[in-house]
C-alpha positions as CSV (number, residue, x, y, z in Angstrom):
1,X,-3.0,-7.2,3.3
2,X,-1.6,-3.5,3.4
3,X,0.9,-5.0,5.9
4,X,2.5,-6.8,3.6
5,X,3.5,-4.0,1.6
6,X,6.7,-3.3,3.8
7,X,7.8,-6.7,4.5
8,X,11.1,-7.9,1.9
9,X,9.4,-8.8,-1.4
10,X,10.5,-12.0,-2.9
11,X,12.8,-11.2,-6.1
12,X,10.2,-12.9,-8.5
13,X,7.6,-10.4,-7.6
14,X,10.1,-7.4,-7.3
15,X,11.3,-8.1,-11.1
16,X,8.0,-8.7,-12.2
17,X,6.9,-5.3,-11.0
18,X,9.7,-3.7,-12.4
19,X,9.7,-5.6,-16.1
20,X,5.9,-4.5,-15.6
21,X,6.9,-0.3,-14.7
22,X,10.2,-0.2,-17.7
23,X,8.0,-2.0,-20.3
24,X,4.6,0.7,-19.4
25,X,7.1,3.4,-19.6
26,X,8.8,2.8,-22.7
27,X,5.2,1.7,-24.5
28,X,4.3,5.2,-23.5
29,X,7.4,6.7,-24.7
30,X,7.1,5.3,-27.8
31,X,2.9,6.3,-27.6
32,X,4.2,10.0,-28.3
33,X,5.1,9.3,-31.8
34,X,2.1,7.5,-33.1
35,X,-0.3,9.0,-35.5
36,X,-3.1,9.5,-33.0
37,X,-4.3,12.6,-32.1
38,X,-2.8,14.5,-29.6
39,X,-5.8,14.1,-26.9
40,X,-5.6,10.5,-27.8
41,X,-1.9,10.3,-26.9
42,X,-2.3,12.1,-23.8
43,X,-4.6,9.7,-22.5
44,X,-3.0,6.8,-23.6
45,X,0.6,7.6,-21.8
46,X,-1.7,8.1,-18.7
47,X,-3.3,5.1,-19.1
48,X,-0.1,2.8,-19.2
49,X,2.2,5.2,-16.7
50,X,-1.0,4.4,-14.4
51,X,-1.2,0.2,-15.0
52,X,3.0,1.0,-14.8
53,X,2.5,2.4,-11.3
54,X,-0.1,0.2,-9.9
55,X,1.5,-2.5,-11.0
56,X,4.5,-2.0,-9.1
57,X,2.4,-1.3,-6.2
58,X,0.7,-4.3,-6.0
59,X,4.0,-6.6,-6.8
60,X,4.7,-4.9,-3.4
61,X,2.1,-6.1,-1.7
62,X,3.5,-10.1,-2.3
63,X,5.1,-11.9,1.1
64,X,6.9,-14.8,0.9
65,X,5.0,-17.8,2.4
66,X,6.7,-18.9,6.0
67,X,7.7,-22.8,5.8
């Protein structure tokens, strides 16, 4: 499965993983200015930077089939 992750990903998956990275980062952008406290916004922006991150990742890890 890990081998997959440096073969050419197909362009569905590569701009599903990076709608999935912008949209996480700029949710957690926007995170800093809501009225929760500021322990609550820390964990938050790490929470959706992380799904961001491994979401990316595991678009990666899609091949596309061989005919």
């Amino acid at each position: 499965m890990l081998k997959n992750f440096y073969e050419p990903t197909p362009k569905r998956m590569r701009k599903l993983g990076d709608t999935i990275l912008i949209g996480c980062t700029g949710l957690s952008g926007l995170m800093m200015g809501s009225p929760l406290s500021d322990n609550g916004k820390l964990w938050a922006v790490f929470i959706l930077n992380s799904i961001g991150v491994l979401g990316k990742m595991l678009t990666n890890l899609a091949k596309e089939e061989a005919e």
